[in-house]
Legacy VTK file of the C-alpha trace (Angstrom):
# vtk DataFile Version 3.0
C-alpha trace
ASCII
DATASET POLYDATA
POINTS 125 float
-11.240 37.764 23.028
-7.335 37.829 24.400
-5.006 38.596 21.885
-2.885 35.591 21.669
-2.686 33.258 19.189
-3.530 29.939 19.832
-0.335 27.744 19.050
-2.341 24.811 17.752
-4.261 26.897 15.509
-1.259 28.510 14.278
0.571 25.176 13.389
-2.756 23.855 11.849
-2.295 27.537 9.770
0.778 26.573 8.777
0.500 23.226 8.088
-2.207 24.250 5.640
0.158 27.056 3.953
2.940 24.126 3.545
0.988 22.029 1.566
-0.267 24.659 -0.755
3.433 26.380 -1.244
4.526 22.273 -1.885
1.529 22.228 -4.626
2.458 25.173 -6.210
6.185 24.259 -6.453
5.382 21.440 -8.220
3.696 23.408 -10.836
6.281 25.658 -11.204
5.999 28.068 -8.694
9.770 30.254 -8.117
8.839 31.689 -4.513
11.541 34.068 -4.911
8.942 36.068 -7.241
7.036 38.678 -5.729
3.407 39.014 -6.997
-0.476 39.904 -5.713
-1.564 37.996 -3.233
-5.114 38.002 -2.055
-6.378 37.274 1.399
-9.760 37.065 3.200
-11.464 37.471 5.878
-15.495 36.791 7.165
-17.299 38.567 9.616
-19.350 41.418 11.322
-19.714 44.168 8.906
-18.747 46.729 11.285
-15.988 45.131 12.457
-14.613 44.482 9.114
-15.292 47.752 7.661
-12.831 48.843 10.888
-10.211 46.615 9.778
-10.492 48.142 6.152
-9.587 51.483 7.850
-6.567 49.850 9.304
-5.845 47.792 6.187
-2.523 49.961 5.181
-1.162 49.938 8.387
-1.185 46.191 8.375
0.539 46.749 4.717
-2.286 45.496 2.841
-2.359 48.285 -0.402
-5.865 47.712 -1.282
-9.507 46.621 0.584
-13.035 45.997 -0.848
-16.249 45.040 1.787
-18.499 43.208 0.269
-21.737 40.800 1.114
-21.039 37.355 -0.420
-23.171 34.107 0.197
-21.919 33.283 3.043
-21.945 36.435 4.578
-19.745 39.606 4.851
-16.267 39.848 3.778
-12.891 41.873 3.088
-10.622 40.825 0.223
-7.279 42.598 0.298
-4.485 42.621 -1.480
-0.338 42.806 -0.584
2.714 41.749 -2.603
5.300 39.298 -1.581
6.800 36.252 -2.735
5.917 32.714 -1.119
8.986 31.660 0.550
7.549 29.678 3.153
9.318 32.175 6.068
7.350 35.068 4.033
3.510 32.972 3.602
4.107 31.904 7.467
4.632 35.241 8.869
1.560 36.565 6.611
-0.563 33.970 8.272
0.813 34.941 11.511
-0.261 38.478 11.087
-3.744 37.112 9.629
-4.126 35.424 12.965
-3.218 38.269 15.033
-5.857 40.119 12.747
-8.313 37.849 13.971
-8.005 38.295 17.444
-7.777 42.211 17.238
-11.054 42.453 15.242
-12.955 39.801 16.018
-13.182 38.950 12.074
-12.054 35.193 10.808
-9.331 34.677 7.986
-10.664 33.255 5.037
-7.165 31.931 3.716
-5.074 33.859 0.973
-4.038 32.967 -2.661
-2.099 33.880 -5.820
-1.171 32.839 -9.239
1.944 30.443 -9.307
4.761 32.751 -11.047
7.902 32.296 -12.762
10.500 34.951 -13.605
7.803 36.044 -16.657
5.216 36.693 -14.406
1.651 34.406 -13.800
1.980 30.435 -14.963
0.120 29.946 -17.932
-0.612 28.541 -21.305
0.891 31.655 -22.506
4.074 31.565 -19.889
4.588 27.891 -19.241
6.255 26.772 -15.977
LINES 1 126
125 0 1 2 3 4 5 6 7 8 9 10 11 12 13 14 15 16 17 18 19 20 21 22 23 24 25 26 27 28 29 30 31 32 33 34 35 36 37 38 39 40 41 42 43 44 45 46 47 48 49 50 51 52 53 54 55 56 57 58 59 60 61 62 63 64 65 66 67 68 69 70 71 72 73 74 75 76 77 78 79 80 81 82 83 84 85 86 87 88 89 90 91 92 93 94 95 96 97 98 99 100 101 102 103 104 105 106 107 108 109 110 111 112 113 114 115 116 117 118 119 120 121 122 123 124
């Protein structure tokens, strides 16, 4: 497997990423707020469990392997905020992920936030 991205894929990525950061501004979403955001990937268990090894040097702070129904994966977790610059080069590096492990990202998420933390019933947008 080379270890290029593929440009389409990459705009398809981002296109993607977009849309969800436009959904979550319209509920309220400040992307200058840093908070937990989650982000998987599917594959080999071997080859995930040597990504998990790796996981802090990417700058991922936590990693948990698990078998799911559809198959084997890694949830980890970093902080950031979701400026779009700041989701699109986490995608990026989720790509580049890809092609060194031979593993397939799963997408990421988070909890819209506001200056009080998490969107909720409690903490309205």
């Amino acid at each position: 497997m080379s270890g290029a991205i593929d440009p389409a894929h990459l705009a398809e990525e981002w296109a993607i990423d977009d849309e969800i950061l436009e959904n979550m501004a319209a509920g309220g979403d400040l992307s200058h707020v840093v908070r937990e955001i989650n982000v998987q990937f599917v594959g080999a268990v071997a080859n995930l469990n040597q990504f998990k090894n790796d996981a802090k040097k990417w700058g991922f702070r936590s990693a948990l392997v698990s078998q799911e129904e559809e198959g084997w994966v890694i949830e980890l977790q970093i902080d950031l905020d979701t400026r779009k610059e700041t989701i699109r080069e986490l995608t990026r590096k989720c790509l580049e992920i890809e092609t060194e492990y031979d593993i397939d990202h799963d997408g990421w998420g988070c909890f819209a936030c506001n200056e009080n933390g998490e969107i909720s019933d409690e903490n309205p947008a």
